[in-house]
Phi, psi and omega in degrees: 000138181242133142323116184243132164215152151240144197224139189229113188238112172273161172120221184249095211238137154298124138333291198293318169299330192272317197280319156327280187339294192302305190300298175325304156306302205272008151256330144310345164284305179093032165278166170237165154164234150202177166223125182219142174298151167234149188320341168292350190112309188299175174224108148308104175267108179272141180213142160185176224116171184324147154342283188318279143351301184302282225311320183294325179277342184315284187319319184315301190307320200275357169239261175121182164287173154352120163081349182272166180220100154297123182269301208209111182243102184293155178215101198241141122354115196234176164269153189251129178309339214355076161315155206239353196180171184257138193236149137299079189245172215224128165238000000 
């Protein structure tokens, strides 16, 4: 069975660094998904993959990298997409 979440992240972050973070884990992990900043400031994570692997990147997120200050990591429950690979994407 595969873990579909989508995660909405507040604080205090490099973008370009934080997103690095995210594409590296979580291809080291084998999660699929994206991430993209959104006009608000936050940042949007889509994740799925095994449980487990999801669950790993959850806690990653919610620490995030070196220097980042995580405020608030919203986590919603998703259908799952079967993403083919993990993405940046830039809008």
């Amino acid at each position: 069975m595969k873990k579909s979440v989508r995660l909405y992240i507040e604080g205090t972050i490099q973008d370009v660094f934080f997103r690095a973070f995210l594409k590296e884990n979580a291809e080291k992990l084998d999660v699929r998904g994206f991430t993209r900043k959104l006009d608000d400031g936050r940042v949007e994570v889509f994740l799925e993959g095994d449980p487990e692997k999801v669950n790993k990147m959850i806690e990653l997120c919610k620490s995030g990298p070196k220097y980042a200050q995580i405020r608030k990591v919203d986590v919603i429950l998703e259908k799952f997409q079967d993403f083919k690979g993990f993405k940046v994407l830039h809008f």
